[in-house]
N, CA, C and O atoms as CSV, one atom per row, in Angstrom:
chain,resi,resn,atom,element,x,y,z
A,1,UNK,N,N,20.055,17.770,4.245
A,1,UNK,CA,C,19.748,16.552,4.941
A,1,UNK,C,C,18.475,16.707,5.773
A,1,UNK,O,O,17.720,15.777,6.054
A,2,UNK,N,N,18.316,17.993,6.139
A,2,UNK,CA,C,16.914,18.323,6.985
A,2,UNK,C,C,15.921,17.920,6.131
A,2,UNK,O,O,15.139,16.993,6.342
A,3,UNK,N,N,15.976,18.963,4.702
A,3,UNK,CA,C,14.909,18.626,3.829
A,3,UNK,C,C,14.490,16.600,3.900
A,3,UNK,O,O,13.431,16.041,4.185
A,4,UNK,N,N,15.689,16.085,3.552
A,4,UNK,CA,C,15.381,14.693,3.346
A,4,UNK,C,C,14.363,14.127,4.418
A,4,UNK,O,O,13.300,13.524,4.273
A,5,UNK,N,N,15.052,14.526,5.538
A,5,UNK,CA,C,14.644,13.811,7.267
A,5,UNK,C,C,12.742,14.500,7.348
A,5,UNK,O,O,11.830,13.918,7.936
A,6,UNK,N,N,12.624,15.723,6.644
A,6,UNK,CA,C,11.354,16.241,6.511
A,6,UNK,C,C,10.464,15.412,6.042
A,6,UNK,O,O,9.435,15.002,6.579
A,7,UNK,N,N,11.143,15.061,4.467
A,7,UNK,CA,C,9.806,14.342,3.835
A,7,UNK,C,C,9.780,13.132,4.125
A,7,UNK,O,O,8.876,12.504,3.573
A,8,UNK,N,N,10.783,12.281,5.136
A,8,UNK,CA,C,10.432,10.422,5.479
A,8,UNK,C,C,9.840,10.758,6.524
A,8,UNK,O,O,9.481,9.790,7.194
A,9,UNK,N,N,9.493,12.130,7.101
A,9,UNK,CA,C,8.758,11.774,8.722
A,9,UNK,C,C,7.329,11.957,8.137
A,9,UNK,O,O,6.308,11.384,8.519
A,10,UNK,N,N,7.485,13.076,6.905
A,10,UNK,CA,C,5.595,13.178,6.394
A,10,UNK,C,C,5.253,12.100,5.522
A,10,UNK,O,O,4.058,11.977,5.253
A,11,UNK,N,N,6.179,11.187,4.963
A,11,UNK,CA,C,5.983,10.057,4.363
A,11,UNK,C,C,5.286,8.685,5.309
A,11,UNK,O,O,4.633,7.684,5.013
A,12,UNK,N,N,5.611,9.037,6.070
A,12,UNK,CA,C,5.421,7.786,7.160
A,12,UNK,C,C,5.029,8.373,8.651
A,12,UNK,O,O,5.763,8.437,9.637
A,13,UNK,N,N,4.022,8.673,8.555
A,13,UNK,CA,C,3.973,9.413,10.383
A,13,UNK,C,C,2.923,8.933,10.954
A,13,UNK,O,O,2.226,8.474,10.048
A,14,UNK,N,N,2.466,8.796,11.859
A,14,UNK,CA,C,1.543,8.373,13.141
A,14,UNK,C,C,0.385,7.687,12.240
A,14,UNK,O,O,0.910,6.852,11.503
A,15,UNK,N,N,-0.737,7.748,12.091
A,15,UNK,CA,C,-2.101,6.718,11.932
A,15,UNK,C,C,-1.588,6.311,10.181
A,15,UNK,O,O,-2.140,5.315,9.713
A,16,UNK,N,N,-0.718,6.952,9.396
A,16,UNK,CA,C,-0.589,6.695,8.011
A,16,UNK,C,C,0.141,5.514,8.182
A,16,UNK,O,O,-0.149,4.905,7.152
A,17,UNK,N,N,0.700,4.987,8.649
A,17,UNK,CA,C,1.428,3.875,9.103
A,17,UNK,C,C,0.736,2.411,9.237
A,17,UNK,O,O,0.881,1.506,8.416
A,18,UNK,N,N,-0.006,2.349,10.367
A,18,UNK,CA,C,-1.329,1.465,9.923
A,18,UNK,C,C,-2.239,1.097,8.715
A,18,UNK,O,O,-2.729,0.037,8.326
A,19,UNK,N,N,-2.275,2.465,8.245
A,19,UNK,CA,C,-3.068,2.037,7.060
A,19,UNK,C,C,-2.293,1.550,5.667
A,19,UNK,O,O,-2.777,1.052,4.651
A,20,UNK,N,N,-0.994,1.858,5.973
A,20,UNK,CA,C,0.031,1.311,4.835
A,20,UNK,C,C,0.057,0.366,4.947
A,20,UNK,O,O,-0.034,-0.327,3.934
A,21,UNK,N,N,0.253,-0.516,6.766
A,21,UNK,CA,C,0.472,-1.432,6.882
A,21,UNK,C,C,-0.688,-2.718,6.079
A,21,UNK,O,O,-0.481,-3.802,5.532
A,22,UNK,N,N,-1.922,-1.907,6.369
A,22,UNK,CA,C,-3.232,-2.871,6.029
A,22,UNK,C,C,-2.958,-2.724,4.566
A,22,UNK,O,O,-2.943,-3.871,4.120
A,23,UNK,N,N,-2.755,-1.949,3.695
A,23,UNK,CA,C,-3.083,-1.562,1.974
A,23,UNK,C,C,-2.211,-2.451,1.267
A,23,UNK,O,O,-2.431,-2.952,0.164
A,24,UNK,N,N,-0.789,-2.665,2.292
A,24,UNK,CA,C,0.686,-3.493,1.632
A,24,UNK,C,C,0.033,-5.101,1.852
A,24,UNK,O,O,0.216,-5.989,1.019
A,25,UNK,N,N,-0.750,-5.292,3.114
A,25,UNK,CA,C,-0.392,-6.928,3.196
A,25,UNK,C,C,-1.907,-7.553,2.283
A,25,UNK,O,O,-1.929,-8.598,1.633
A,26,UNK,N,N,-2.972,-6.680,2.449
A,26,UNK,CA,C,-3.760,-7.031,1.707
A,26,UNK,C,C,-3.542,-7.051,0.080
A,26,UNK,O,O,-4.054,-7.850,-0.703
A,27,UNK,N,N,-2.857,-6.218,-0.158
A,27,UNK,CA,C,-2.570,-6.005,-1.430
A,27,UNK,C,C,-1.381,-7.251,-2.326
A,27,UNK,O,O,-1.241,-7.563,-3.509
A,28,UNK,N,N,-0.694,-7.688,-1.007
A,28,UNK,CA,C,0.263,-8.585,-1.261
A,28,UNK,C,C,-0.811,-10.142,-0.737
A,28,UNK,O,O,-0.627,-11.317,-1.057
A,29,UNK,N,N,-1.541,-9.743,-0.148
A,29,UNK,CA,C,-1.971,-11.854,-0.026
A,29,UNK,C,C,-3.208,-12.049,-1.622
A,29,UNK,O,O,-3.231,-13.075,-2.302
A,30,UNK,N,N,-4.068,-10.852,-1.884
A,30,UNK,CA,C,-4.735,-11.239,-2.847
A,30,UNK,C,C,-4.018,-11.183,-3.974
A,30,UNK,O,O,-4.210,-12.102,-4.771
A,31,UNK,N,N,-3.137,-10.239,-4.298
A,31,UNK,CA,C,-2.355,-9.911,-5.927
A,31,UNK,C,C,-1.454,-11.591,-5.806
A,31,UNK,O,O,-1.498,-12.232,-6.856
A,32,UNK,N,N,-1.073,-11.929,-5.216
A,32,UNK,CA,C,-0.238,-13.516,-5.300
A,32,UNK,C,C,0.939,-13.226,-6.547
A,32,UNK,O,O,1.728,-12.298,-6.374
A,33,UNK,N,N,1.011,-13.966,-7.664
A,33,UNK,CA,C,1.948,-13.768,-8.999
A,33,UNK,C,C,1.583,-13.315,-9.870
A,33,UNK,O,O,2.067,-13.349,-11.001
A,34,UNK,N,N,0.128,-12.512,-9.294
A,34,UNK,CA,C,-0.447,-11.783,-10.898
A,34,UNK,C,C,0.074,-10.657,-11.551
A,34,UNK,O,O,-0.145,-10.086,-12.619
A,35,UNK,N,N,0.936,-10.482,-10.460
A,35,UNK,CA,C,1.384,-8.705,-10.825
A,35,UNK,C,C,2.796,-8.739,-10.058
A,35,UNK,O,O,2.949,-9.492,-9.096
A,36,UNK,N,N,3.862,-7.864,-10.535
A,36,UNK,CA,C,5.177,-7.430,-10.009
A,36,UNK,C,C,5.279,-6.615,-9.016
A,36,UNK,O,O,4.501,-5.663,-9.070
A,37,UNK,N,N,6.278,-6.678,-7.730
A,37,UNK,CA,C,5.859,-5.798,-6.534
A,37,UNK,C,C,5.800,-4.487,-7.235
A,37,UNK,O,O,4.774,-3.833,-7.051
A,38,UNK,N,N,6.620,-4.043,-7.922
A,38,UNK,CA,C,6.314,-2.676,-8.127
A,38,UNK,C,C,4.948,-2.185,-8.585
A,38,UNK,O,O,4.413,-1.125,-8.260
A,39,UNK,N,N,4.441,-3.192,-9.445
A,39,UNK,CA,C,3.216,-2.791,-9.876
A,39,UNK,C,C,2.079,-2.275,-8.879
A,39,UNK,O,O,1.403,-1.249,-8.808
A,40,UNK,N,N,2.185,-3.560,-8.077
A,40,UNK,CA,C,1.330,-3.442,-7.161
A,40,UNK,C,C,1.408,-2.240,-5.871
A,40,UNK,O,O,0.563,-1.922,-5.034
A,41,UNK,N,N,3.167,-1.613,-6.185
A,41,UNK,CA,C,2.903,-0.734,-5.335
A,41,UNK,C,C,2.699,0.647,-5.664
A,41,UNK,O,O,2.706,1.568,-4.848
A,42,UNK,N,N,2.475,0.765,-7.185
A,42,UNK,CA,C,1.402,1.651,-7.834
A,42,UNK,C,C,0.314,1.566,-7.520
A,42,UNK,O,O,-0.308,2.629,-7.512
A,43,UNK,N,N,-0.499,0.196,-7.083
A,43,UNK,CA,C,-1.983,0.464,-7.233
A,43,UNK,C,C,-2.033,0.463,-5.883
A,43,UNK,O,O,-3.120,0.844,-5.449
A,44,UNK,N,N,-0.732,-0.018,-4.562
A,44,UNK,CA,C,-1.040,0.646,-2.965
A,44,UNK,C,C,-0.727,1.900,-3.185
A,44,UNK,O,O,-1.711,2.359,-2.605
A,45,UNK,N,N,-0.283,2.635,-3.470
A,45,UNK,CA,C,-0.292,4.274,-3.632
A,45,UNK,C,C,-1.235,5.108,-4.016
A,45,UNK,O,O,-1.681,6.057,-3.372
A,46,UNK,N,N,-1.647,4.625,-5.444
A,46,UNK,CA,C,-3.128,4.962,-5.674
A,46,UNK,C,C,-4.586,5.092,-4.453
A,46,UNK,O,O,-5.419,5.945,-4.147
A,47,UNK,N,N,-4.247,3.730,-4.068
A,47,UNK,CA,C,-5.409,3.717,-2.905
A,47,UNK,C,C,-5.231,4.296,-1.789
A,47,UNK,O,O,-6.035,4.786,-0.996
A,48,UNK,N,N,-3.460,4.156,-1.773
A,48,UNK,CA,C,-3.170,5.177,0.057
A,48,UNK,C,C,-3.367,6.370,-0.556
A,48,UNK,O,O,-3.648,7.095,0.398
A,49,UNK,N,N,-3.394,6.892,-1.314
A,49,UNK,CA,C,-3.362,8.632,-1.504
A,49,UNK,C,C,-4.752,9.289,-1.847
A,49,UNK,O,O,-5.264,10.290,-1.345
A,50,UNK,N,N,-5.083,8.708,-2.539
A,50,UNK,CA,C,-6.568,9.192,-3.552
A,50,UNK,C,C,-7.772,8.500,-3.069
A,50,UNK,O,O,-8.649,9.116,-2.463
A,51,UNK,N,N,-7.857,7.062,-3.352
A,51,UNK,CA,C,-9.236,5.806,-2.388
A,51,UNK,C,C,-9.393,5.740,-0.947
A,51,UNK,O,O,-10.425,5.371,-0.387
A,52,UNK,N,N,-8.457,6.065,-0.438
A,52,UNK,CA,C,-8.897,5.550,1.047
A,52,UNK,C,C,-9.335,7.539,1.546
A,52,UNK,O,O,-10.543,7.717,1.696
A,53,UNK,N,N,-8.718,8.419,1.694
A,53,UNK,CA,C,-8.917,9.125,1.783
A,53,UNK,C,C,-10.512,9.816,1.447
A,53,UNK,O,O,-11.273,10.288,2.291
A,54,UNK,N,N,-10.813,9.687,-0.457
A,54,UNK,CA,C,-11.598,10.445,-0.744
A,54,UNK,C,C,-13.298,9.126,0.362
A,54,UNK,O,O,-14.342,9.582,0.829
A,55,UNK,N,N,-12.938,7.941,0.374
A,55,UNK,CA,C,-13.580,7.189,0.910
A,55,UNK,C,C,-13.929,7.209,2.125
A,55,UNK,O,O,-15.043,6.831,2.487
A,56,UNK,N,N,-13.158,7.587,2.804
A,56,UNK,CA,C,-13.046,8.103,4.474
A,56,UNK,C,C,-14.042,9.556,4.851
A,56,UNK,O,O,-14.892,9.868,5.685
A,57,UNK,N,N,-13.198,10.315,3.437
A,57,UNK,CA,C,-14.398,12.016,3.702
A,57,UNK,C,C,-16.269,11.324,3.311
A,57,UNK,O,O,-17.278,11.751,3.872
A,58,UNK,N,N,-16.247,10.315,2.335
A,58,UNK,CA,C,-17.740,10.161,1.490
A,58,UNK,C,C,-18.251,9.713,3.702
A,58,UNK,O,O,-19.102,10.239,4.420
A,59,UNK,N,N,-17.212,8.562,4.013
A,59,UNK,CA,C,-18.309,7.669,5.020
A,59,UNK,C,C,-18.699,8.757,6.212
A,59,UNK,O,O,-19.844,8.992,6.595
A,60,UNK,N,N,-17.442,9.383,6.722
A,60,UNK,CA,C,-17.960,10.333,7.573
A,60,UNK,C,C,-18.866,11.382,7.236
A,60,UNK,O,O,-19.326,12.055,8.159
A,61,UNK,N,N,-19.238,11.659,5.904
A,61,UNK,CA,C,-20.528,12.349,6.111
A,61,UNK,C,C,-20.171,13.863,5.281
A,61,UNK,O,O,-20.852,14.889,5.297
A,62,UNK,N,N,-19.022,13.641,4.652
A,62,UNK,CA,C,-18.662,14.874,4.108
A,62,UNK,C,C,-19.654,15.764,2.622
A,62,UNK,O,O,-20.429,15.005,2.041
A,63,UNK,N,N,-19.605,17.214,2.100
A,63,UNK,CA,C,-20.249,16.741,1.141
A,63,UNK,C,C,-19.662,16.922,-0.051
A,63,UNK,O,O,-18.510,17.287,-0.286
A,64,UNK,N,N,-20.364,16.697,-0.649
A,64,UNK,CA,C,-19.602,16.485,-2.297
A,64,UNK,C,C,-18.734,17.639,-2.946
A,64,UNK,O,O,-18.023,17.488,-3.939
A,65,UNK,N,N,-18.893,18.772,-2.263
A,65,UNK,CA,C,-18.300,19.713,-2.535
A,65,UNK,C,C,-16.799,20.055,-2.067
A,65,UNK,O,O,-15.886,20.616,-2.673
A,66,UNK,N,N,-16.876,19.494,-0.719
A,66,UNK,CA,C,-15.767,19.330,-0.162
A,66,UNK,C,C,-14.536,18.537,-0.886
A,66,UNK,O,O,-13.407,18.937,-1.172
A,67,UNK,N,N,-15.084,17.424,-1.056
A,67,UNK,CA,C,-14.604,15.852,-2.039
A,67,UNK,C,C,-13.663,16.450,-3.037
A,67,UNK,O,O,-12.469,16.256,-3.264
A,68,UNK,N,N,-14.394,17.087,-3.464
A,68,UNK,CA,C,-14.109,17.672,-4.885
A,68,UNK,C,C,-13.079,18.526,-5.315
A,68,UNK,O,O,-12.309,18.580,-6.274
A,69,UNK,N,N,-13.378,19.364,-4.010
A,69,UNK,CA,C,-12.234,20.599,-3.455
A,69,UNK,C,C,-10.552,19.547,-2.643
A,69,UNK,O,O,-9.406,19.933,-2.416
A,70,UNK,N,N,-11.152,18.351,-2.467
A,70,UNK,CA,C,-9.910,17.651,-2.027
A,70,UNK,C,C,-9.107,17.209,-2.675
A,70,UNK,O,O,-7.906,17.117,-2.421
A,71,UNK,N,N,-9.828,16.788,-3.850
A,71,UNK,CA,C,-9.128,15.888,-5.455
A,71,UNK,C,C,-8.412,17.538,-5.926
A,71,UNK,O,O,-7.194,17.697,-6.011
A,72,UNK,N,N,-9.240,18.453,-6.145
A,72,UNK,CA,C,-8.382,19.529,-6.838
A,72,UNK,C,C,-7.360,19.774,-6.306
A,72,UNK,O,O,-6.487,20.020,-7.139
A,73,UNK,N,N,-6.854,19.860,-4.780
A,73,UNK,CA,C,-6.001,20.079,-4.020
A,73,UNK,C,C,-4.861,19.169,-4.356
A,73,UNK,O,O,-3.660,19.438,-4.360
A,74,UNK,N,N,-5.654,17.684,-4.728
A,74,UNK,CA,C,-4.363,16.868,-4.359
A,74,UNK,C,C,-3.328,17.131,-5.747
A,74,UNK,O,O,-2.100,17.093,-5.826
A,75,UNK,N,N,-4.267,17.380,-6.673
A,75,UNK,CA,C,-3.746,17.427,-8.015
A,75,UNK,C,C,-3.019,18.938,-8.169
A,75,UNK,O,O,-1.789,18.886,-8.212
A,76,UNK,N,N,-3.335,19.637,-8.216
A,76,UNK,CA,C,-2.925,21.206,-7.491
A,76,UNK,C,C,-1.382,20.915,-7.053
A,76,UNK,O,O,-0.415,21.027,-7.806
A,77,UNK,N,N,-1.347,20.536,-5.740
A,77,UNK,CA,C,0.116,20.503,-4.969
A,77,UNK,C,C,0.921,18.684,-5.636
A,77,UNK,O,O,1.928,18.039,-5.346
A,78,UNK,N,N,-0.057,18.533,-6.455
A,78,UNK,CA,C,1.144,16.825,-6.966
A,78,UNK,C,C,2.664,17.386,-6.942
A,78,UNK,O,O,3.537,16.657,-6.470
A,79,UNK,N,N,2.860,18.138,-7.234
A,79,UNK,CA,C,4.766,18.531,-7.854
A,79,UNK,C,C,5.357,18.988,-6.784
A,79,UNK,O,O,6.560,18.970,-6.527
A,80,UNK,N,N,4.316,19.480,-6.040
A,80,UNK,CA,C,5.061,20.382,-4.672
A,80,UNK,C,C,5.010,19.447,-3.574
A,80,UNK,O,O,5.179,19.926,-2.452
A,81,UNK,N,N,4.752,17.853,-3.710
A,81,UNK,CA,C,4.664,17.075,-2.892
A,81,UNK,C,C,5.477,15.973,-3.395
A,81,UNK,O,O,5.953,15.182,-2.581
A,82,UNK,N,N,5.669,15.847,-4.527
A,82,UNK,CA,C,6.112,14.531,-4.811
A,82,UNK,C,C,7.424,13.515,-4.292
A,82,UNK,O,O,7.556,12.304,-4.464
A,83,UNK,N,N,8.325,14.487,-3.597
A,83,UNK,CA,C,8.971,13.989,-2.504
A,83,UNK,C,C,8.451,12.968,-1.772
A,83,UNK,O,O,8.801,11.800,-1.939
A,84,UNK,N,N,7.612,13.330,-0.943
A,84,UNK,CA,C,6.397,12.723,-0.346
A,84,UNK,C,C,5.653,11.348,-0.576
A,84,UNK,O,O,5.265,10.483,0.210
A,85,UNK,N,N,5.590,11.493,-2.193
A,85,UNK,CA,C,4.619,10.334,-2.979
A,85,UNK,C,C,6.010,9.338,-2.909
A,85,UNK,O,O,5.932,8.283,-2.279
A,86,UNK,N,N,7.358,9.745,-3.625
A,86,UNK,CA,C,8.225,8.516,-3.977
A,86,UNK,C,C,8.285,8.236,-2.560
A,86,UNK,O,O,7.668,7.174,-2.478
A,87,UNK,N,N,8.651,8.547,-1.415
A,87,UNK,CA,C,9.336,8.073,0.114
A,87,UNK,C,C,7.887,6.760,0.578
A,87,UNK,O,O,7.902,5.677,1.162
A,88,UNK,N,N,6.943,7.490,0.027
A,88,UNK,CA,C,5.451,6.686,0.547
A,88,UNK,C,C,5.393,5.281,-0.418
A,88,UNK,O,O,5.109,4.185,0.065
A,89,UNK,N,N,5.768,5.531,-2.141
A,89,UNK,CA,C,5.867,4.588,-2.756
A,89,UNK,C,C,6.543,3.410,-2.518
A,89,UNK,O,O,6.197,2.238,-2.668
A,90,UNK,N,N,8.030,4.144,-1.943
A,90,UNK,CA,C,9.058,3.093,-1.805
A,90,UNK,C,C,9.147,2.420,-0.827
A,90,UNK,O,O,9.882,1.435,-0.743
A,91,UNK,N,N,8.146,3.000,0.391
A,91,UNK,CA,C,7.869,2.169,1.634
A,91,UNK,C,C,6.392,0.950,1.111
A,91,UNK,O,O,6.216,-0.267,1.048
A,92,UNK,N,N,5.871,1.791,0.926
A,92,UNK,CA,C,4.751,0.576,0.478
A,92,UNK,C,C,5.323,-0.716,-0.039
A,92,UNK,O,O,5.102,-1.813,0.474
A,93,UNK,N,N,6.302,-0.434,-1.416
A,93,UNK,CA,C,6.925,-1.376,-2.322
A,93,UNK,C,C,7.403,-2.339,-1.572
A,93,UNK,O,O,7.087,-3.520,-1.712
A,94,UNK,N,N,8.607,-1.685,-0.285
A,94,UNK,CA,C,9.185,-2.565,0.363
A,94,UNK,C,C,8.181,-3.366,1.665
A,94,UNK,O,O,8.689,-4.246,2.360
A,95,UNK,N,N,7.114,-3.041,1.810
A,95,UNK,CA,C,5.927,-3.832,2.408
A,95,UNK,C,C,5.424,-4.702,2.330
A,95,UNK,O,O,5.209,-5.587,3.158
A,96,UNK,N,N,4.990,-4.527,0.705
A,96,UNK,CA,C,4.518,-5.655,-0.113
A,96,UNK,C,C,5.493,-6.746,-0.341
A,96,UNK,O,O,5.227,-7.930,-0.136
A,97,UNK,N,N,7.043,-6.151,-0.928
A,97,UNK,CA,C,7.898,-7.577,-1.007
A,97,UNK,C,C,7.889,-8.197,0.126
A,97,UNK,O,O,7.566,-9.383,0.055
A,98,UNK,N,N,8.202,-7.677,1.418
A,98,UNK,CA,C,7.864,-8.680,2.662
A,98,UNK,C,C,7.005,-9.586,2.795
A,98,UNK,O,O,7.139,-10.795,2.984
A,99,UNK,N,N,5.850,-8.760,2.655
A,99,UNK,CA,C,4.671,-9.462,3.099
A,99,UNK,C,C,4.230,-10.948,1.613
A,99,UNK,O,O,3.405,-11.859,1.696
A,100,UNK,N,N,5.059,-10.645,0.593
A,100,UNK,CA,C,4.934,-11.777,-0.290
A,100,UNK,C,C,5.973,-12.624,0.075
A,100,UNK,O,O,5.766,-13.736,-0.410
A,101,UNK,N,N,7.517,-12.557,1.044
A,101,UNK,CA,C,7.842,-13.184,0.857
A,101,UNK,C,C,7.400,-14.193,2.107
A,101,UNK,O,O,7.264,-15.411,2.223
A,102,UNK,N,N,7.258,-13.116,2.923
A,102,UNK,CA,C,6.134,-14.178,4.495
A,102,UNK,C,C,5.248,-15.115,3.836
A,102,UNK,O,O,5.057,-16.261,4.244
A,103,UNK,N,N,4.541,-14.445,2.485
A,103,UNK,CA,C,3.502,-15.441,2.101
A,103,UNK,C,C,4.171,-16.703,1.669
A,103,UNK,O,O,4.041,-17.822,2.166
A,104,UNK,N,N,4.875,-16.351,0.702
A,104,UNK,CA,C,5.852,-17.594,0.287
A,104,UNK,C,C,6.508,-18.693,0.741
A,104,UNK,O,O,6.776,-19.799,0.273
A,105,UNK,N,N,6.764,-17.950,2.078
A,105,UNK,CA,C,7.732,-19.061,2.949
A,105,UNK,C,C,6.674,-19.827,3.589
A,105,UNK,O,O,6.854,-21.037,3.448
A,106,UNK,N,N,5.051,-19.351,4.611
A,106,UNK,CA,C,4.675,-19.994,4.638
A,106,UNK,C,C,3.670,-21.226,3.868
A,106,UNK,O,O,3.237,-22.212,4.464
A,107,UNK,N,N,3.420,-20.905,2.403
A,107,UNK,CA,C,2.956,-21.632,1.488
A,107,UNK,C,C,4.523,-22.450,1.160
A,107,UNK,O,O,4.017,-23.451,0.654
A,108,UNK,N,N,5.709,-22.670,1.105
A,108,UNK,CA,C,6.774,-23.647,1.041
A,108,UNK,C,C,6.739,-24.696,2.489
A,108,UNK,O,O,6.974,-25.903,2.433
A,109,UNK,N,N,6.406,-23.967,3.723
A,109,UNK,CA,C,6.379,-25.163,4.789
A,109,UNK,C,C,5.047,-26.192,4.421
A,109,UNK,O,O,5.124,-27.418,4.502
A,110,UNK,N,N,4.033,-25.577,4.077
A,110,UNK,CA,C,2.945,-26.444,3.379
A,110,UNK,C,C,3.269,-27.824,3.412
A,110,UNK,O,O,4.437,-28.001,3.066
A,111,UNK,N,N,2.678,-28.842,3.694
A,111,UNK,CA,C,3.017,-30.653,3.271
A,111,UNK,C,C,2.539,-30.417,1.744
A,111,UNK,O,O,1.720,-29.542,1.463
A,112,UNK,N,N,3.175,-31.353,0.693
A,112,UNK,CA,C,3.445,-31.290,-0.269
A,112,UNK,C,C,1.630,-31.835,-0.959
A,112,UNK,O,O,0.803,-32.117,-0.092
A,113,UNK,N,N,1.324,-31.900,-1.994
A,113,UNK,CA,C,-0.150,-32.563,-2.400
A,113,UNK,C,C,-0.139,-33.573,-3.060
A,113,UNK,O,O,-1.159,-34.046,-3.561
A,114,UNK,N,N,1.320,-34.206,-3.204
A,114,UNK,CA,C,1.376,-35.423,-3.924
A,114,UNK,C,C,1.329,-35.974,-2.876
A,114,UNK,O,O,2.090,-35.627,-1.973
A,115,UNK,N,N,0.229,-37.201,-2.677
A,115,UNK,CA,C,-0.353,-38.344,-1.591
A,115,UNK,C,C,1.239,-38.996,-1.684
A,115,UNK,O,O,2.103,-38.759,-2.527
A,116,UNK,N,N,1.282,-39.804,-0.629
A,116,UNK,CA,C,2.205,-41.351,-0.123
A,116,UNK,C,C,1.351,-42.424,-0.992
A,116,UNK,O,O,0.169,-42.649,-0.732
A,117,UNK,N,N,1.904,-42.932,-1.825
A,117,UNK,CA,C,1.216,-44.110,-1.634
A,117,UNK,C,C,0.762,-45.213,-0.657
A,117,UNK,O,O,1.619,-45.645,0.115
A,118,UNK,N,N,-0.503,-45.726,-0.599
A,118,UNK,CA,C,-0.735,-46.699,0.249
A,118,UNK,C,C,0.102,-47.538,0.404
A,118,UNK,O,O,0.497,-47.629,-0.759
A,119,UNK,N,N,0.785,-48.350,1.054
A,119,UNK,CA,C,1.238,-49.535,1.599
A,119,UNK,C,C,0.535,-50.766,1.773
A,119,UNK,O,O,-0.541,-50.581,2.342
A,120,UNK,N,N,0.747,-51.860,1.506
A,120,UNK,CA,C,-0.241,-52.880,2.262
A,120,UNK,C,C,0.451,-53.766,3.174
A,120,UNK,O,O,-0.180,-54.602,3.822
C-alpha cells in the first residue's frame, strides 16, 4: 500500500499539478467532440511528459546536448516508471471529462438560436 501511496504523490505533486491543470482544460475547451476523453488524454500525457518539459529545457537556455540526454533518460526508465505514467494518465483523463462536462453545461444554459418570432 506504501508502494501505491508512493507513486499518486509522484504522480501528482507540487508545480506538476498546475500544469496538468492548464494541459486538461485547454485540451478539453479546444478538442470539443472531435476526439474521446481518453484520446485526448493520450495527447495530455504526451505533452505533460515529453512537450512541455523538453520545451521548458529549449526556453531556459539549455543545450542541445542536454535535451537529448533528457529524451534518452525518459525512454531509458519508461518501464521503471510506468506506475507513474498510468496514475498521471488517469488524473489527466479525469480532468478533461470535467472540464468537458463544465463546458457542456455551460454551452446548455446558452439561450437557444432559434429567434421568437416577431409579433405585431
Amino acid at each position: 500500500m506504501k508502494d501505491l501511496d508512493y507513486i499518486v504523490s509522484l504522480g501528482f505533486s507540487g508545480a506538476d499539478v498546475w500544469r496538468a491543470i492548464i494541459i486538461a482544460f485547454f485540451l478539453a475547451m479546444i478538442m470539443g467532440k472531435r476526439a474521446t476523453v481518453w484520446q485526448i488524454g493520450f495527447v495530455a500525457l504526451f505533452i505533460d511528459r515529453l512537450v512541455w518539459p523538453i520545451t521548458g529545457q529549449a526556453v531556459s537556455g539549455a543545450d542541445i546536448q542536454s535535451i537529448y540526454a533528457s529524451i534518452g533518460a525518459l525512454f531509458e526508465t519508461f518501464f521503471d516508471d510506468i506506475g507513474i505514467y498510468v496514475v498521471r494518465y488517469i488524473g489527466l483523463t479525469i480532468m478533461i471529462a470535467a472540464f468537458m462536462g463544465i463546458r457542456r453545461r455551460i454551452h446548455q444554459m446558452a439561450p437557444s438560436k432559434k429567434g421568437k418570432p416577431a409579433t405585431a
